[in-house]
Biopython code that builds the backbone (N, CA, C, O; Angstrom):
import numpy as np
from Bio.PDB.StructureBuilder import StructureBuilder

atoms = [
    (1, "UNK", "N", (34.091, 74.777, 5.950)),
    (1, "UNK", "CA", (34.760, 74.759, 4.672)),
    (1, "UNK", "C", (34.001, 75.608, 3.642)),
    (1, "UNK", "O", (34.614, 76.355, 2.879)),
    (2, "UNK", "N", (32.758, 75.501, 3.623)),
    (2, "UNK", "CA", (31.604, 76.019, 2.549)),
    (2, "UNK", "C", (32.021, 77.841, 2.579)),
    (2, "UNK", "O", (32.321, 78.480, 1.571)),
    (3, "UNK", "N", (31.928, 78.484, 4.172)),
    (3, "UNK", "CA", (32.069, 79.649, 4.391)),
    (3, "UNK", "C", (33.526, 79.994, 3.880)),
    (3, "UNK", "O", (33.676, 81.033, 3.237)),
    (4, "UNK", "N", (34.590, 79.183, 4.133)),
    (4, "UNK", "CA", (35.548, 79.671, 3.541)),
    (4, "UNK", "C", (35.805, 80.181, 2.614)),
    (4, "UNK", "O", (36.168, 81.329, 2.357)),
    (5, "UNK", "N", (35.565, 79.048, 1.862)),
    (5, "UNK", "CA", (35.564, 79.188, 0.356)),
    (5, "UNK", "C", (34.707, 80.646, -0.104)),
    (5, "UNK", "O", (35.128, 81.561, -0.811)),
    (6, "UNK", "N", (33.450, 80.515, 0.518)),
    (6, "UNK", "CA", (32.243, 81.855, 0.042)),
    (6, "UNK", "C", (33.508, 83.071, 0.767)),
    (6, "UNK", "O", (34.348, 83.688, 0.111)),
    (7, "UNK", "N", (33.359, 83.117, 1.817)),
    (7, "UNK", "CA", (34.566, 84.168, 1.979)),
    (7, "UNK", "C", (35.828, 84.554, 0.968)),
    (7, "UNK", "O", (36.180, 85.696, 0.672)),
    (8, "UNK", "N", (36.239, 83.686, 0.652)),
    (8, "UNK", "CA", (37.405, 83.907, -0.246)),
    (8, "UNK", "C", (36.993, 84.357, -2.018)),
    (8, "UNK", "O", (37.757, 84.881, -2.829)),
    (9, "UNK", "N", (35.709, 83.992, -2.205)),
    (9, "UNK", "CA", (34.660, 84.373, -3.691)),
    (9, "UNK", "C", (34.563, 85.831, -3.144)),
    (9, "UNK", "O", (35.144, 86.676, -3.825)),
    (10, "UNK", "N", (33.869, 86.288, -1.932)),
    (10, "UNK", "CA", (33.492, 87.369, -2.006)),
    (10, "UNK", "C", (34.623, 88.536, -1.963)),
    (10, "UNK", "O", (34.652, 89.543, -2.671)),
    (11, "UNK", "N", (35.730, 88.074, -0.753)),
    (11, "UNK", "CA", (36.981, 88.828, -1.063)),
    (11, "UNK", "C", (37.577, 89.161, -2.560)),
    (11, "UNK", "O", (37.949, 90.314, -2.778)),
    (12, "UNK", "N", (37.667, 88.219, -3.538)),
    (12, "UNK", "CA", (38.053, 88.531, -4.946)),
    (12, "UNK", "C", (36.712, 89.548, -5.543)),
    (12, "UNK", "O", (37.008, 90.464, -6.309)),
    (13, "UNK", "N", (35.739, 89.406, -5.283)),
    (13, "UNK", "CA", (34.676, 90.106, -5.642)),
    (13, "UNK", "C", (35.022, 91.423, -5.710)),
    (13, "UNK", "O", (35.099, 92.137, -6.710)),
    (14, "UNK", "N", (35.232, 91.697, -4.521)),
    (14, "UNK", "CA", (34.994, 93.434, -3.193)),
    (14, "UNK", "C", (36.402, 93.784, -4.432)),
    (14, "UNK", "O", (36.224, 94.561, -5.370)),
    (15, "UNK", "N", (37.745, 93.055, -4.197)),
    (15, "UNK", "CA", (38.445, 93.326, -4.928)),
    (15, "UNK", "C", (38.758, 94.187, -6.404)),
    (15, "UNK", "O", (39.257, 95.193, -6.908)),
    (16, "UNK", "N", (38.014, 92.886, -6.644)),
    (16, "UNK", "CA", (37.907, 93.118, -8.543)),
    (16, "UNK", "C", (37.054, 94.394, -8.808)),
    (16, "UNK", "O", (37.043, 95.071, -9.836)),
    (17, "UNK", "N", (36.384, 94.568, -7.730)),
    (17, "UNK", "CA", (35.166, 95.867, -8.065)),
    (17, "UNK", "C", (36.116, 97.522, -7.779)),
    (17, "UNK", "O", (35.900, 98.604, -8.325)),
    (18, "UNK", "N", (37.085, 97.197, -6.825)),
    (18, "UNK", "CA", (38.024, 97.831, -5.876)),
    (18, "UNK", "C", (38.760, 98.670, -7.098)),
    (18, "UNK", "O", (38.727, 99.853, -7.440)),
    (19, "UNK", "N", (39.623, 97.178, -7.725)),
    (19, "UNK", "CA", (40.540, 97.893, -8.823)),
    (19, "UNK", "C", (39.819, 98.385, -10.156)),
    (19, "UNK", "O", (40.509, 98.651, -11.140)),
    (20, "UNK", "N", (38.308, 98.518, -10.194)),
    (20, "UNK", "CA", (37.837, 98.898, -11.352)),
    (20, "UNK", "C", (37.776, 100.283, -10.966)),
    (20, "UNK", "O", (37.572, 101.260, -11.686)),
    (21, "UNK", "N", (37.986, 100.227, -9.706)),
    (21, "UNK", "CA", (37.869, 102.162, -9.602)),
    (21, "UNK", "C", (36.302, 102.224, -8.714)),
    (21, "UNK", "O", (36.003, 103.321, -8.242)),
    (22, "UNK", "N", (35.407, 101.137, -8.519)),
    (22, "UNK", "CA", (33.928, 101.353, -8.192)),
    (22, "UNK", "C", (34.119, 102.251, -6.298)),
    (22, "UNK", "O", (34.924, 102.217, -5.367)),
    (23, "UNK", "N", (33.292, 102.688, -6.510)),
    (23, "UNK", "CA", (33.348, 103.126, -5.040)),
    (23, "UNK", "C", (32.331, 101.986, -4.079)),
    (23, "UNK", "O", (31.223, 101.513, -4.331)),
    (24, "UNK", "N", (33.456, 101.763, -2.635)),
    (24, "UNK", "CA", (32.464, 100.502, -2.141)),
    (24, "UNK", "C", (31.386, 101.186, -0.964)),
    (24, "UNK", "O", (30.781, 100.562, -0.092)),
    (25, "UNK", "N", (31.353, 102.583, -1.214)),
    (25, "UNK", "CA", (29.992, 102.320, -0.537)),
    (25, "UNK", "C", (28.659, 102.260, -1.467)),
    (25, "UNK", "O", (27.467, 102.153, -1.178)),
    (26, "UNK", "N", (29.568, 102.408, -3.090)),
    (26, "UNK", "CA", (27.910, 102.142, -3.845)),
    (26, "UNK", "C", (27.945, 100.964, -4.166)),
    (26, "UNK", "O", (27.202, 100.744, -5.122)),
    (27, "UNK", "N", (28.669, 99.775, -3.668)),
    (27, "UNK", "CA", (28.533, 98.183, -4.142)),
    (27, "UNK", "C", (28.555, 97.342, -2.775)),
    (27, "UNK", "O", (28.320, 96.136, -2.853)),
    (28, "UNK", "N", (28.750, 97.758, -1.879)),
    (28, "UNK", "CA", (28.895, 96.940, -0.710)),
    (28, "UNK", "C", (27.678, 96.424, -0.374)),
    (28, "UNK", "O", (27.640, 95.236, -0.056)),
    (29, "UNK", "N", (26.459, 97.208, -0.379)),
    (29, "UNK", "CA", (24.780, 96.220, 0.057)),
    (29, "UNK", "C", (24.666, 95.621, -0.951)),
    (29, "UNK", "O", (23.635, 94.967, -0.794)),
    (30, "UNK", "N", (25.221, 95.327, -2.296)),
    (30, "UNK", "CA", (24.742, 95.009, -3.391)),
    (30, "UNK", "C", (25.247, 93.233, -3.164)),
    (30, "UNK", "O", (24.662, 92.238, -3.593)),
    (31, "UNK", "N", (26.196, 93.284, -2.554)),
    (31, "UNK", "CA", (27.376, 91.947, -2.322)),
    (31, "UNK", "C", (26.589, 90.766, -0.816)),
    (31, "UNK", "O", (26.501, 91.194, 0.335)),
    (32, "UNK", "N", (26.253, 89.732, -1.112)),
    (32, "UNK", "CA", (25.713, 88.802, -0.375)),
    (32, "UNK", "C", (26.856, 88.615, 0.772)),
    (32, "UNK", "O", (28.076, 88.677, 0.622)),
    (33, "UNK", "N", (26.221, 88.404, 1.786)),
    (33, "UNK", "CA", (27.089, 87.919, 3.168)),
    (33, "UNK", "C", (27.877, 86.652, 2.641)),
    (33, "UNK", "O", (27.782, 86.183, 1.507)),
    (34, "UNK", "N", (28.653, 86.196, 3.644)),
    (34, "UNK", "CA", (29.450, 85.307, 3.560)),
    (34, "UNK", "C", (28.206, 83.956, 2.875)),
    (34, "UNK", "O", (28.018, 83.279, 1.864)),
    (35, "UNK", "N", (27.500, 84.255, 4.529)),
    (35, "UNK", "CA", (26.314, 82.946, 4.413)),
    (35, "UNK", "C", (25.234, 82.814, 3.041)),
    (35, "UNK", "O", (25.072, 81.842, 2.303)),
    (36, "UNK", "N", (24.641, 84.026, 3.006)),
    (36, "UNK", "CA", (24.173, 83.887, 1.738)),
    (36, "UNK", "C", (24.529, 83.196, 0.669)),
    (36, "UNK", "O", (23.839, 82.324, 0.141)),
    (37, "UNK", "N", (25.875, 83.645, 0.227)),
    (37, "UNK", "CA", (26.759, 83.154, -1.147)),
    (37, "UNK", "C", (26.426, 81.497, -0.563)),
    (37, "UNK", "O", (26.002, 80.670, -1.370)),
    (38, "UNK", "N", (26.627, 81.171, 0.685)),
    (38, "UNK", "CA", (26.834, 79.821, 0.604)),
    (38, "UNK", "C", (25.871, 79.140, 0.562)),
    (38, "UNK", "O", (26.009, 77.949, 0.284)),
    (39, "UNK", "N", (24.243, 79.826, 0.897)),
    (39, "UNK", "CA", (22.878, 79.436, 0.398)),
    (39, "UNK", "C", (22.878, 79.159, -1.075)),
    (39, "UNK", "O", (22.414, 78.161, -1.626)),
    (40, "UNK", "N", (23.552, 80.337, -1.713)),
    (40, "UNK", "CA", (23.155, 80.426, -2.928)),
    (40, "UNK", "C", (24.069, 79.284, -3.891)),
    (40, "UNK", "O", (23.667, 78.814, -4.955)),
    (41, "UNK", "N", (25.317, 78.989, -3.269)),
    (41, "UNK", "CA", (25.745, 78.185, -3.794)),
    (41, "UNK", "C", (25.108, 76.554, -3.839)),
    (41, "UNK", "O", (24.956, 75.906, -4.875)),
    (42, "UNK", "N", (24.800, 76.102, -2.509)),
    (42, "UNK", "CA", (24.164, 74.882, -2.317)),
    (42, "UNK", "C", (23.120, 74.840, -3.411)),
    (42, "UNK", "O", (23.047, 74.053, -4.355)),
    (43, "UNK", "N", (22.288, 75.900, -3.075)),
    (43, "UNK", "CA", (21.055, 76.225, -4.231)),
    (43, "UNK", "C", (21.086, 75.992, -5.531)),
    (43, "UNK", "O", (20.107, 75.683, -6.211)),
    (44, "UNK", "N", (22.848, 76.213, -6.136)),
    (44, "UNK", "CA", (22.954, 76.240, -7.633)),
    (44, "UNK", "C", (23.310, 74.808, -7.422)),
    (44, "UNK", "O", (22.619, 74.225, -8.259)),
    (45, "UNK", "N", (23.964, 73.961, -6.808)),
    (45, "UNK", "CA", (24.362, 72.424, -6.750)),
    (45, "UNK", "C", (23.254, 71.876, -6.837)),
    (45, "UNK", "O", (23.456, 70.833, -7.458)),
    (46, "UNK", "N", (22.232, 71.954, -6.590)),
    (46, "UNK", "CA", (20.937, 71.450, -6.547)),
    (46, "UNK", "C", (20.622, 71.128, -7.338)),
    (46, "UNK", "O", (20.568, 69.987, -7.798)),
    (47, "UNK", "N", (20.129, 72.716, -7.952)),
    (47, "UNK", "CA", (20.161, 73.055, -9.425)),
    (47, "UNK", "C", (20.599, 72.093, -10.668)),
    (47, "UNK", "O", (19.956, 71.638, -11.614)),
    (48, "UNK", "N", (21.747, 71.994, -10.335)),
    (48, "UNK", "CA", (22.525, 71.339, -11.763)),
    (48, "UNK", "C", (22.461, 69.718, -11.178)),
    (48, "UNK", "O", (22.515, 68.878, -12.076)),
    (49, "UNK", "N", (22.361, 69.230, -9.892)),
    (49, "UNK", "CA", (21.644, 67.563, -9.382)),
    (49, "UNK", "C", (20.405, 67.825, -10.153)),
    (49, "UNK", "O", (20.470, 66.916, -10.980)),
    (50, "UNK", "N", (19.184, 68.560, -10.450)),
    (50, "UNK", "CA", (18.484, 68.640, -10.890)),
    (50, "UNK", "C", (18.596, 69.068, -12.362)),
    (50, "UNK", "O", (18.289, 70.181, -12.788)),
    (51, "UNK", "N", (19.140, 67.899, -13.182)),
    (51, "UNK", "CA", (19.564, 68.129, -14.482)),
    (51, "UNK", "C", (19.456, 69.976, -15.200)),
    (51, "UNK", "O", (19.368, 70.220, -16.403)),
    (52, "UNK", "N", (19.498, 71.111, -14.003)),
    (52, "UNK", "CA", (19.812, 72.398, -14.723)),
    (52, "UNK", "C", (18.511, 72.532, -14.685)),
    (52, "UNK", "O", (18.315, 73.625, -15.218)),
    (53, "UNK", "N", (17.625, 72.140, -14.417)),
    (53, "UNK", "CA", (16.529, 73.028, -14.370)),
    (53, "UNK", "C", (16.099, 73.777, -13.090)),
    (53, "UNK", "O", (16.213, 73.467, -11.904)),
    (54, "UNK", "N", (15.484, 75.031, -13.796)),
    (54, "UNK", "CA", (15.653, 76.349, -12.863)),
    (54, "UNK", "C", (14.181, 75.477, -12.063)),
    (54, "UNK", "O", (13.380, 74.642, -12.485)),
    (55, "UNK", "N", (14.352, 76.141, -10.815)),
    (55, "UNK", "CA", (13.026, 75.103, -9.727)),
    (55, "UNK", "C", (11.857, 76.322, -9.938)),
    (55, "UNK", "O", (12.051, 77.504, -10.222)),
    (56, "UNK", "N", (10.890, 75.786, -9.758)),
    (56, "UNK", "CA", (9.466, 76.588, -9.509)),
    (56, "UNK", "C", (9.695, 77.250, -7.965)),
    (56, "UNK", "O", (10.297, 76.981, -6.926)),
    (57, "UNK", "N", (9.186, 77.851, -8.283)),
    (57, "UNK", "CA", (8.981, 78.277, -6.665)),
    (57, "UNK", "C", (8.150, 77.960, -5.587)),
    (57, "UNK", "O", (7.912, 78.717, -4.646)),
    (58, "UNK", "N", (7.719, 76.847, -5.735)),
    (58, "UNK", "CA", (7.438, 75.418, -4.753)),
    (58, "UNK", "C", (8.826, 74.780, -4.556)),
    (58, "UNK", "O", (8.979, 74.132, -3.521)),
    (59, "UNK", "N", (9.572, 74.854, -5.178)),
    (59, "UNK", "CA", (10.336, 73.900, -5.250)),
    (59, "UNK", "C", (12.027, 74.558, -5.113)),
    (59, "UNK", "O", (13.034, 73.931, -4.783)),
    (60, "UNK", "N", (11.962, 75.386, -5.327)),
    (60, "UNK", "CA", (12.571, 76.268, -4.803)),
    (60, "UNK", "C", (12.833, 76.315, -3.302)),
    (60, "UNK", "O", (13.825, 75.877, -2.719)),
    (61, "UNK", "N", (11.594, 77.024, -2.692)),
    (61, "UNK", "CA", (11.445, 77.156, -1.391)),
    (61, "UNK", "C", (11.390, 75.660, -0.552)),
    (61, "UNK", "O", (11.429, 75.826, 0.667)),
    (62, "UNK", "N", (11.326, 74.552, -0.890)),
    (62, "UNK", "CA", (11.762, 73.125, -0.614)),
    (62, "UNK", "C", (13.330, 72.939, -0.358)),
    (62, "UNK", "O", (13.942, 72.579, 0.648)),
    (63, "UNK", "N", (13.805, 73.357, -1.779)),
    (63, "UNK", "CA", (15.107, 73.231, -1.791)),
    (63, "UNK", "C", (15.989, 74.071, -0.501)),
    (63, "UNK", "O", (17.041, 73.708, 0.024)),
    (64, "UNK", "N", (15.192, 75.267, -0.216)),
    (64, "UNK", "CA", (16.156, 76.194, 0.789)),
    (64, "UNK", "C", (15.750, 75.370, 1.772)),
    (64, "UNK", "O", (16.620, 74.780, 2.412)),
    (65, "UNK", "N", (14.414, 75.173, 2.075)),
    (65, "UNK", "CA", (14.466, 75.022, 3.678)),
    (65, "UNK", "C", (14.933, 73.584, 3.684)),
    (65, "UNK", "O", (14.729, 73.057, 4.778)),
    (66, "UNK", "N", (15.611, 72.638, 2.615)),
    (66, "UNK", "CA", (16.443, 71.391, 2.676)),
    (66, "UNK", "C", (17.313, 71.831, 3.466)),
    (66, "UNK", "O", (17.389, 71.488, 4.646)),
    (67, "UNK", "N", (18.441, 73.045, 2.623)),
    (67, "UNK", "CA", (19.669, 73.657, 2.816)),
    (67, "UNK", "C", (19.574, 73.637, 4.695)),
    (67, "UNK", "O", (20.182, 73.219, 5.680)),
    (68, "UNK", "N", (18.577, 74.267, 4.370)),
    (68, "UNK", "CA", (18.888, 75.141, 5.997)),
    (68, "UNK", "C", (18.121, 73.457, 7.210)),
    (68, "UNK", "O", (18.293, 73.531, 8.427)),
    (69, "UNK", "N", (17.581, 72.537, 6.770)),
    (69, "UNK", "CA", (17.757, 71.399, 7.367)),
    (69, "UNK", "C", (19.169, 70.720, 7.744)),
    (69, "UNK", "O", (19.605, 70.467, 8.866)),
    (70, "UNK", "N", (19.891, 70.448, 6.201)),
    (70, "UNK", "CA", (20.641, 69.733, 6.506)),
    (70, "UNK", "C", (22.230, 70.702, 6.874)),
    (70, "UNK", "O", (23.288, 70.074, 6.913)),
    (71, "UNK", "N", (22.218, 72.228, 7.118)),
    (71, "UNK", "CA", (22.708, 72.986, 7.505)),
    (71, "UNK", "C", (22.279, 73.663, 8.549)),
    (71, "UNK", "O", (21.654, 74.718, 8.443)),
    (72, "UNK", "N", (22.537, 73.189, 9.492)),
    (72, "UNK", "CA", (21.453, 74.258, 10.552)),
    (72, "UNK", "C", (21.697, 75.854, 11.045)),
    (72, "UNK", "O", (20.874, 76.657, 11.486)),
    (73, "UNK", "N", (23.754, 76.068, 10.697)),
    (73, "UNK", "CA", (24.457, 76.922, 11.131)),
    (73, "UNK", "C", (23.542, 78.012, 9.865)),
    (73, "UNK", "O", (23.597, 79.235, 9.994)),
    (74, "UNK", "N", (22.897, 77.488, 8.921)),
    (74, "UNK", "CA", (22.465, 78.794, 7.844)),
    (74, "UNK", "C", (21.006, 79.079, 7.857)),
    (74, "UNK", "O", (20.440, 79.865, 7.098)),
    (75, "UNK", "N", (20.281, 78.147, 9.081)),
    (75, "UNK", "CA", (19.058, 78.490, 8.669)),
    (75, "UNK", "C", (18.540, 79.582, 9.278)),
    (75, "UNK", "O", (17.330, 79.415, 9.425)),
    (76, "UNK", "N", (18.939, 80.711, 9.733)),
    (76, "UNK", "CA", (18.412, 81.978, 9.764)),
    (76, "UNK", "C", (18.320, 82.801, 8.706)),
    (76, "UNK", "O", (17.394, 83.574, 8.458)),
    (77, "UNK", "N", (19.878, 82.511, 7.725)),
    (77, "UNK", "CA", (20.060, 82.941, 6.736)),
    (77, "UNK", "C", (19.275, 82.445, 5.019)),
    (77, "UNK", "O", (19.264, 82.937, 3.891)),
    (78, "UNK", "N", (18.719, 81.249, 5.665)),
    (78, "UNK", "CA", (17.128, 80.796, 4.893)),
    (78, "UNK", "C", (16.315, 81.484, 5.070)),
    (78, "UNK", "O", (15.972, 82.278, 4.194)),
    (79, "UNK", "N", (15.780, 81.431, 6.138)),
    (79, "UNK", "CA", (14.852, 81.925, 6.185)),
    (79, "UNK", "C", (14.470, 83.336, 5.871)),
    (79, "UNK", "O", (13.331, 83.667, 5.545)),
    (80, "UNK", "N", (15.396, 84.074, 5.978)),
    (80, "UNK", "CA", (15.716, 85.811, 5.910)),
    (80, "UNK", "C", (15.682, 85.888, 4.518)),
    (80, "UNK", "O", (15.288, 86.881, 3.905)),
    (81, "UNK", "N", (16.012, 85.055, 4.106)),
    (81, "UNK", "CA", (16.176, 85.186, 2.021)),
    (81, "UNK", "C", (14.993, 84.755, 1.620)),
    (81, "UNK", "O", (14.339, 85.218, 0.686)),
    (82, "UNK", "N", (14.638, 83.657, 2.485)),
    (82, "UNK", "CA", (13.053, 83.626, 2.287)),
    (82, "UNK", "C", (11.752, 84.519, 2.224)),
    (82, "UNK", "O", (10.699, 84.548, 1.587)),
    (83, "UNK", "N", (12.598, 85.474, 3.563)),
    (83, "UNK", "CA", (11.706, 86.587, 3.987)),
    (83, "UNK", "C", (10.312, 86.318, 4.960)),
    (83, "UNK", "O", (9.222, 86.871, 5.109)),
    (84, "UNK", "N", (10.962, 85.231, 5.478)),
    (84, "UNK", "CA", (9.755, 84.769, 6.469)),
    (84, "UNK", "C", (10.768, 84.082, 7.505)),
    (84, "UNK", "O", (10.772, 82.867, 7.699)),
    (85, "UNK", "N", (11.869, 85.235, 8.332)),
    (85, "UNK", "CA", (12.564, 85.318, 9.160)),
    (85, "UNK", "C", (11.914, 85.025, 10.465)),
    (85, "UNK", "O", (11.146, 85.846, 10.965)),
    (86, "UNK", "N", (12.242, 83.659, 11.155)),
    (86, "UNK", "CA", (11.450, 83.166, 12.349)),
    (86, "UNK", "C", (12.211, 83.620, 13.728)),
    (86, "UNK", "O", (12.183, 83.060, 14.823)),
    (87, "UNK", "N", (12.885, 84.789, 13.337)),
    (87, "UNK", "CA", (13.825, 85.610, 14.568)),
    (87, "UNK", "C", (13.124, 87.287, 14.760)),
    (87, "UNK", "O", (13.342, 88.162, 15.597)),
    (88, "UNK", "N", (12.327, 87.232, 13.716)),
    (88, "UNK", "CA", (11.930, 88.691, 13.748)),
    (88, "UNK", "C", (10.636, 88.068, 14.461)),
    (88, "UNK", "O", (10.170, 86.932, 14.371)),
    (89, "UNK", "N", (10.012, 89.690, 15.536)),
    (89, "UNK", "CA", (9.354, 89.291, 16.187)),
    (89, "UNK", "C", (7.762, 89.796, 15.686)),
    (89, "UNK", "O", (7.653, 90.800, 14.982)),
    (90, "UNK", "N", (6.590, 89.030, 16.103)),
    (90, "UNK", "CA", (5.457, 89.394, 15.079)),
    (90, "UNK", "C", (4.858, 90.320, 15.619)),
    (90, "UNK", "O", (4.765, 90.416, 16.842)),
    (91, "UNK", "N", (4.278, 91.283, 14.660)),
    (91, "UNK", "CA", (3.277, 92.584, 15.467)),
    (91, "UNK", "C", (2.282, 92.238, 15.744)),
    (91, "UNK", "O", (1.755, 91.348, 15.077)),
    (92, "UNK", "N", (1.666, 92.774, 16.778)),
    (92, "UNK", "CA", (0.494, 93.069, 17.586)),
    (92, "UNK", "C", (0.425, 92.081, 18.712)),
    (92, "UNK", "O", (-0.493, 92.139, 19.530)),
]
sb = StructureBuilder()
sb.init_structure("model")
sb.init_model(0)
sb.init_chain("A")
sb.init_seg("    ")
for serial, (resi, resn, name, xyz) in enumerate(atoms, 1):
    if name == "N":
        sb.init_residue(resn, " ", resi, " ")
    sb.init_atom(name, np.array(xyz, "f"), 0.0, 1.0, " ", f" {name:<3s}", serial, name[0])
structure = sb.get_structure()
């Protein structure tokens, strides 16, 4: 349901940028994946459970790897936003 919905935000997005005339190969990397949006959304629900205050970044990074606990289908997409992607493989 979550992806849907993020799918259907980002479709009006691509759109609205579409009929402004923007060209989409200079806005298309700029636009979050399906999954992302839906990180980022959980993230802002949090957020505002947390009477609106913006999280530290302890607390922050708590909050994602909640997401991607009690979501498991997104936790690659945690972790990658995290930037401490546990699919990429380590050097040396």
């Amino acid at each position: 349901m979550l992806r849907a919905e993020a799918s259907e935000e980002l479709e009006t997005v691509v759109h609205e940028r579409l009929r402004a005339g923007e060209d989409p190969w200079a806005f298309m990397e700029e636009i979050p994946s399906v999954d992302e949006l839906v990180v980022l959304l959980l993230r802002a629900d949090a957020i505002v459970a947390n009477d609106n205050q913006m999280p530290s970044h302890l607390r922050d990074y708590r909050v994602l790897r909640q997401i991607a606990l009690e979501h498991p289908a997104l936790t690659p997409t945690v972790w990658r936003m995290l930037g401490d992607d546990p699919t990429a493989t380590a050097a040396g």
